[in-house]
N, C-alpha and C positions, 0 to 999 in steps of 0.2 A: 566415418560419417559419410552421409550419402545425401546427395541434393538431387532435386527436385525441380524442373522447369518454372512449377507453380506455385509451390510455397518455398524455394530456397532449401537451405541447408538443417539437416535432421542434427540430431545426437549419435545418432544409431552407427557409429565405427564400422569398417570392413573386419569381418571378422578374421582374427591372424593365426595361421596356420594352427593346426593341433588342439584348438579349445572348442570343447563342446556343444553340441549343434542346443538353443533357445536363443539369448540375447544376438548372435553372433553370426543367427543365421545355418544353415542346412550343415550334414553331419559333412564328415572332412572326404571319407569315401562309403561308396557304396557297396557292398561284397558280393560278389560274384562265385561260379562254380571252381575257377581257376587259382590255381595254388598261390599266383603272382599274386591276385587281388587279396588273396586271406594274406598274406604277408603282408598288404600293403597296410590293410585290415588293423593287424596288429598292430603295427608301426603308429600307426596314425593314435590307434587310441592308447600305446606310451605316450606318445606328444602331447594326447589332451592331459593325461595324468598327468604330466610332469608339467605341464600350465595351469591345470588347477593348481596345482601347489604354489607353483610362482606367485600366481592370483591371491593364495589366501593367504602366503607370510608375510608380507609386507601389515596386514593387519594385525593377526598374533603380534609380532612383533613390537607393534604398538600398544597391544593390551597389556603386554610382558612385562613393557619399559616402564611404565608409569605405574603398575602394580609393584611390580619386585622395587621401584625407588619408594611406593610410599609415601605417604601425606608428609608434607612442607607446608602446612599453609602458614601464609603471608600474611601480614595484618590486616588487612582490608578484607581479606575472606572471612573472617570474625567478625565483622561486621554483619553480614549478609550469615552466617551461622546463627548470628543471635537473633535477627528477625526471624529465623527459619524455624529455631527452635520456641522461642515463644506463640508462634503460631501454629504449632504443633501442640503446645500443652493448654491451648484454647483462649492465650493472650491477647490475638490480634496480630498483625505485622507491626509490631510496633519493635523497637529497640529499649527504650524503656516500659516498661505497665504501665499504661492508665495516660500514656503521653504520645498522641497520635500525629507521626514525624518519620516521611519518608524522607532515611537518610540511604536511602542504597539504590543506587542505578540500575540493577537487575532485581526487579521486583522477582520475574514468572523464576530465574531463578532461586530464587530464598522459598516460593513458592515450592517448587518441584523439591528442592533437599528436606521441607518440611511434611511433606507427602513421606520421603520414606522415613522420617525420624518419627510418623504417626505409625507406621507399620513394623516398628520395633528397631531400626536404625539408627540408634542415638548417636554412634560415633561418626559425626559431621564431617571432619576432619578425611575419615576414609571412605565415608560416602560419597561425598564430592569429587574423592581421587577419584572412586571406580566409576561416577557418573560420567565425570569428564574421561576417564580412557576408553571407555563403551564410545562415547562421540567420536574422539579421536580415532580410533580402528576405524570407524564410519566413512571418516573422513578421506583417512588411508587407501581406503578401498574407492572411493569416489577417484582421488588423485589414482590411481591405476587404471580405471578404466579412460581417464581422460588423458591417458601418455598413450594406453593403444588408441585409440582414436585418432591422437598426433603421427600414428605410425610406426611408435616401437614396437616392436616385440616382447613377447612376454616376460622373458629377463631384462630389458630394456626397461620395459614398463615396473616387475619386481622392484629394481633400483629407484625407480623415481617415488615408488611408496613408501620405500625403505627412508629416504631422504627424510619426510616428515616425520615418518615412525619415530627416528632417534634425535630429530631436532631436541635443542635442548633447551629450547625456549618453550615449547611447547610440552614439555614435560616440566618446563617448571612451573607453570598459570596451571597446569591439570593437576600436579601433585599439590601447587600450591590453594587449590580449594576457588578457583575462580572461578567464572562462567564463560572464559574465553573459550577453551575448546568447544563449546555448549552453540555460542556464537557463531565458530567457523565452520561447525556442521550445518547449522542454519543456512549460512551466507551459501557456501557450495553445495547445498539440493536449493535454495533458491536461485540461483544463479545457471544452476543446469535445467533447470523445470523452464526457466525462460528462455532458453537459447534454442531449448525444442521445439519452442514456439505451438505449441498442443496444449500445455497445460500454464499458463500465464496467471488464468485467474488464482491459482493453487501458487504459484510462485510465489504473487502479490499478499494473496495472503499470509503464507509463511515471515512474506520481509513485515507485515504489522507485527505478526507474533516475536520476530526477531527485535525490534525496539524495545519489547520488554524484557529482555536480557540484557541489550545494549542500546543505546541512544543510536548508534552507528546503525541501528536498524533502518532508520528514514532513509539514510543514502542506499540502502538496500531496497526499498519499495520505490522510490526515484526514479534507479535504473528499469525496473520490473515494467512501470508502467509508462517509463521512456521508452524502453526497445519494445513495446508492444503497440506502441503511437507509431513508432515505424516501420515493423515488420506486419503486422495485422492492426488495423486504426479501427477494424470494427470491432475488437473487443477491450478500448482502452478501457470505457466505460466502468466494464465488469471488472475490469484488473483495480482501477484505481478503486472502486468501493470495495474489492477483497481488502486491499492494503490500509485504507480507513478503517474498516470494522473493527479491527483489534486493538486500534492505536486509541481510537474514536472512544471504544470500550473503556480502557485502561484509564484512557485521559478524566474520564466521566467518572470513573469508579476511583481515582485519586482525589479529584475533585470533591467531589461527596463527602470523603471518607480524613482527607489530608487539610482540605482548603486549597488545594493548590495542584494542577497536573504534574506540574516538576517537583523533582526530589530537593530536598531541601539543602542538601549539599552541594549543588550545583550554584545555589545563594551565595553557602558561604564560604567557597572558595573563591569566588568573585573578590572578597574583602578580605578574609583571612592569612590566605598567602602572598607573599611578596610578588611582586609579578616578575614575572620571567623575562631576560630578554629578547624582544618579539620575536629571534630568527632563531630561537635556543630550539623549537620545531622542527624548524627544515633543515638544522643543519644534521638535529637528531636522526632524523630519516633519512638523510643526504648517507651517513654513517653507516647507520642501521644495514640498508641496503647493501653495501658493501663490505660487509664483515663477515668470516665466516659464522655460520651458524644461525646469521641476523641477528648476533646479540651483542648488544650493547655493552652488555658489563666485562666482555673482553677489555675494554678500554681503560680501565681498572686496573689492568693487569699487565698492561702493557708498556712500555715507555712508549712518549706522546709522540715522536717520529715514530716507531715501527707501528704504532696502533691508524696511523692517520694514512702512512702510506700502505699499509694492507685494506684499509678502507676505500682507498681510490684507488689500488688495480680491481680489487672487489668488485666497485660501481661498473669501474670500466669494464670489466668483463661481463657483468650482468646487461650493460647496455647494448653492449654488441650482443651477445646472443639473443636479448628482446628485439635487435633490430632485424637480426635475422630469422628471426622465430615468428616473426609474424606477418612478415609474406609466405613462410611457409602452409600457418593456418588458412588464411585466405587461399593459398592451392589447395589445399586438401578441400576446400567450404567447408571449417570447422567458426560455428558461429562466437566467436571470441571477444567481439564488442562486449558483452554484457561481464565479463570479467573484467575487462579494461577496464571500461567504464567504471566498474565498483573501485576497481583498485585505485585510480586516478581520482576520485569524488574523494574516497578516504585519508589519500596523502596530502590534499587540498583542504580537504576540513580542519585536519590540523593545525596545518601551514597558516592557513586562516585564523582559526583563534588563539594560535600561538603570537599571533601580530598584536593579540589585546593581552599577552601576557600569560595566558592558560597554558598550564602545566603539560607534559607528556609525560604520565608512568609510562616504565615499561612495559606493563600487560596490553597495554595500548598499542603497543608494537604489533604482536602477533597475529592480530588476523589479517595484518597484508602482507603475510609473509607467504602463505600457502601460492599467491599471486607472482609472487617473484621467482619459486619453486616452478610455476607451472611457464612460466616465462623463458627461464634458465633453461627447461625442459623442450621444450618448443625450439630455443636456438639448438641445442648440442644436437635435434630430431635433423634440422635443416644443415645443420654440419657437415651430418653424413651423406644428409641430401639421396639422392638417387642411388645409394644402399640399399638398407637394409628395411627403406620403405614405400616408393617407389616401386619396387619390384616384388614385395615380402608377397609368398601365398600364390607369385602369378604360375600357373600351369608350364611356363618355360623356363623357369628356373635351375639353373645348373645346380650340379653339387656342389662345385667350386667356389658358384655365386651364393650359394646358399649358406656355407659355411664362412666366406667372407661378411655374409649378412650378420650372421648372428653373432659374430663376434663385434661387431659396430656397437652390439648392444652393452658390451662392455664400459662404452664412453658414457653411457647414465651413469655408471658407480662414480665418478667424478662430485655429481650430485650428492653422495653420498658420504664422502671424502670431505667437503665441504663442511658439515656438521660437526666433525671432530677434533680439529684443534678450537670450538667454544665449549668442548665437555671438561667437567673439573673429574676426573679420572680416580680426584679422593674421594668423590662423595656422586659417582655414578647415577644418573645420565643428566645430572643438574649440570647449570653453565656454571665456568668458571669466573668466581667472581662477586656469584650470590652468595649469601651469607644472612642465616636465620636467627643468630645471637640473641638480636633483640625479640622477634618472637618469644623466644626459651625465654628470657629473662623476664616480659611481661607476665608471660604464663605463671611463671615460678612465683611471681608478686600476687599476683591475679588471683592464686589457690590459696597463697599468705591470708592476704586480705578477708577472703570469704571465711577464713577459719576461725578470725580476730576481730572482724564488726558485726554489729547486727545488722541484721535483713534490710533497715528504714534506711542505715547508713549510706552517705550521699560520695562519689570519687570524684575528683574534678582530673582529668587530663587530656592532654593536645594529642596523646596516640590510642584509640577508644577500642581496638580489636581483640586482639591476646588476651590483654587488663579484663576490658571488661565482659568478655567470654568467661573468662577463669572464674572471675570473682563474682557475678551473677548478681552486682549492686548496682542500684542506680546509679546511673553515671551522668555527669555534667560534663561537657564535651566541650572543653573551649575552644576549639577551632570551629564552632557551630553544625555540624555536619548532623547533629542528632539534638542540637541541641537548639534553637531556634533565639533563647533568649543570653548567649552569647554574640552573636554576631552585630549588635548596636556599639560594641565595647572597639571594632574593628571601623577603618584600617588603625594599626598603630604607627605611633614616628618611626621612620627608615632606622635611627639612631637603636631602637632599643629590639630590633631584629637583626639578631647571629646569621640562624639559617633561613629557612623558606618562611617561619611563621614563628612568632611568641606569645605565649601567655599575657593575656592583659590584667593586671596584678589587681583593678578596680573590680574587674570580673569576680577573681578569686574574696576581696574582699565584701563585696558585695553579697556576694551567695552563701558566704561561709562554707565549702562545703568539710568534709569529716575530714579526708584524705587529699592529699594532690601527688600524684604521680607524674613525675617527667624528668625526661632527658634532660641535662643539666643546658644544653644548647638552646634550649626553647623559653628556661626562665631566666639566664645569667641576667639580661641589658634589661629584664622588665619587669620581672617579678623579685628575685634577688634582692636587688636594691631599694624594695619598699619599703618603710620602714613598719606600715600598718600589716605588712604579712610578717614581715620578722617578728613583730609582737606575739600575734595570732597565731601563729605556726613553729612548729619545732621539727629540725628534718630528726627522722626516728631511723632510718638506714639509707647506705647507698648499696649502689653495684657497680662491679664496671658494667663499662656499654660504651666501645666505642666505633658512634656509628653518626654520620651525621655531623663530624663538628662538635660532638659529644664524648665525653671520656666515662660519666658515670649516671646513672636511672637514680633517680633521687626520690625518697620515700617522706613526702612530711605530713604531719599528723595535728591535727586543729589543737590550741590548748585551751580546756575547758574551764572557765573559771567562773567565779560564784554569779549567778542572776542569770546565764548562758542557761 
């Protein structure tokens, strides 16, 4: 990075020994008639080879990871598959036909998978994978160029891409069919377009278009055309209508089309699920931050002393190195408010509506993890201090110092070290801890169903992704998320909720629907005990499923009897 009396601090890195003269600036030497210079000649352009290479594995490597594991998806990605796909066979976005109800937070997503499911890409499931590991490498390669920037070297830098490449949180929202990696390519070319302070309005915009993959996208256009109010104030203006346009668009075009700019799920989690306890948030993140890998579901796996105190040398170490990491950026003038700032709005958003009770899934996690990576990265830069960056490329560089430099670069694989005790090693590069059971299990009901009712036939269940992907019937969705005329039935008595949420058994009776599929946890206290569904219903199979507080997925089946 390089500054500027006039406008401050660029993006544009010093370029580090041996990499090819365009981004990085003039070729390394110039050749001359003399034997010295064609040796030197050569030398140099090994070094560029052998840092292109540097430069582009960290990205393969990402594309590898999440390929060679293969689709996982999670159940909430069936959601957003089934809008995708009915909008591809000329439905609408709708989740049911003919019932217009945005229940998915990533519209432009379900969009984009429905584009290639139109272009003959029906298998959702592994389109999504390879859409999000396309992002991911993206991403990869962005996190490399902003470690040389920080000053490492190019194996310095390699490591610190490799870092995310094999995180294993992020191979599991990309295999698992989400829009998160989709998100965190967004958040980082928005986040670096504004730091370069040249193209703001292209920033601002992107962060509109990023709300429509994720709500998190507002605190993205926030930042954009906050640091454009204080590094350039004559182009808030423009920034802040880029950042409208799209949001403004969408809002207008749900409106119309929905009744409503928010998705409809965002209602009925307000009512539906139990509320959380309000710090169940920040302790999440408090955690998060501190674990190897950033992944939570370590804790699963851990007994509750070694999982809490690995968590807070974790924190501890991550803080010290942010603390030191970021007087570093300020020497270099590496403009780094606009990452902070995003990462700090995001952990506070949370924090914040974690105090009214609102949920934190996991996928929620990962986009401010790349942020903690690029933090981490920045203390271990300032570690070495006046190594191997400070001095990297300068014309008096010994051989000595040279080779003591380069091996500093060694201490990013640390970064990388980090990532591997949250890998589950049986089922490769997934964390340890996750477990897809209940998917398979849906799925496997899902295909049951579709093969045994007719087309008109109605499912009622509290988990709507797998199920009602598989089985392509309309579904009643009693947690209201698709389903609008469920959520009047909500909140229920504390008494007759096990886990996060239960069936409200008036719902069930009311609607009649054919089937009711669920977790034995979600009916035992409220549906179970009714006496008007025990008339009406017969369970017709179990399975196990134990997940949730749950031991068995329970199948029951309406019983139809004369005047019906």
């Amino acid at each position: 990075m390089t500054a500027s009396r006039r406008h401050g601090p660029t993006l544009t890195p010093p370029r580090p020994v041996g990499l090819p003269p365009g981004p990085w600036g003039a070729a390394a030497a110039v050749p001359d008639d003399s034997g010295e210079a064609l040796v030197h000649t050569e030398s140099a352009g090994r070094r560029q080879w052998r840092n292109l290479v540097l430069w582009a594995l960290p990205p393969v490597v990402a594309l590898l990871a999440r390929m060679l594991t293969g689709p996982h998806a999670i159940d909430d990605a069936y959601i957003t598959f089934r809008y995708a796909r009915n909008l591809a066979e000329g439905l609408g976005l709708v989740y049911n036909p003919g019932e217009w109800v945005l229940g998915t937070t990533a519209p432009l997503w379900a969009v984009l998978l429905a584009g290639g499911y139109k272009l003959g890409i029906t298998d959702l499931p592994w389109l999504a994978t390879s859409v999000a590991a396309v992002c991911d490498a993206a991403s990869v390669a962005l996190l490399v160029r902003c470690a040389l920037a920080m000053g490492w070297r190019p194996l310095g830098a390699a490591f610190v891409g490799l870092a995310w490449a094999v995180n294993p949180m992020s191979i599991a929202f990309a295999t698992g069919g989400m829009e998160t990696s989709f998100f965190v390519l967004l958040s980082l070319v928005t986040l670096g377009l504004a730091a370069t302070r040249k193209n703001a309005p292209m920033g601002a915009g992107l962060a509109g278009v990023a709300m429509l993959v994720r709500p998190e996208g507002a605190l993205l256009a926030a930042v954009v055309v906050g640091w454009t109010w204080l590094t350039r104030r004559s182009q808030t203006v423009l920034a802040a209508l880029a950042a409208a346009t799209p949001m403004a668009l969408g809002a207008l075009t749900f409106w119309q089309r929905y009744g409503s700019p928010l998705p409809n799920s965002v209602a009925a989690k307000q009512v539906a699920y139990l509320q959380a306890w309000p710090f169940e948030n920040a302790v999440a993140l408090l955690l998060q931050a501190g674990l190897p890998g950033w992944s939570t579901y370590l804790l699963a796996q851990l007994p509750a002393a070694v999982g809490l105190g690995l968590a807070l040398f974790g924190l501890g170490a991550l803080a010290v190195l942010i603390h030191r990491g970021l007087p570093w950026l300020q020497h270099r003038s590496l403009p780094w408010l606009p990452f902070a700032a995003f990462a700090t709005l995001y952990i506070a958003f949370y924090v914040a509506v974690g105090l009214r009770g609102v949920r934190l899934f996991p996928w929620y996690l990962v986009p401010i993890e790349p942020f903690y990576l690029l933090g981490a990265a920045a203390g271990l830069a300032a570690l070495t201090g006046r190594g191997p960056f400070a001095l990297a490329g300068s014309a008096g560089e010994s051989p000595a110092a040279r080779s003591a430099l380069g091996g500093s670069s060694w201490l990013a694989a640390l970064l990388v070290l980090w990532q591997l005790p949250a890998v589950d090693w049986r089922q490769p590069l997934l964390p340890a801890g996750e477990n897809h059971a209940r998917e398979q299990v849906m799925l496997d009901v899902g295909h049951g169903l579709a093969d045994s009712l007719p087309p008109t036939a109605v499912i009622a269940a509290p988990e709507i992704g797998a199920l009602g992907y598989a089985s392509n019937r309309r579904i009643l969705d009693t947690v209201g998320l698709v389903s609008p005329e469920a959520i009047p039935y909500y909140p229920l008595p504390r008494e007759q909720v096990l886990t996060d949420n239960a069936i409200p058994a008036r719902l069930i009776v009311d609607r009649q629907p054919d089937v009711v599929v669920t977790l034995d946890a979600f009916a035992q206290r409220s549906l179970l005990p009714d006496e008007a569904f025990q008339r009406d219903y017969v369970l017709e199979r179990s399975y196990p499923a134990s997940v949730w507080q749950s031991e068995e997925l329970l199948v029951f089946r309406r019983v139809f009897r004369r005047g019906d």
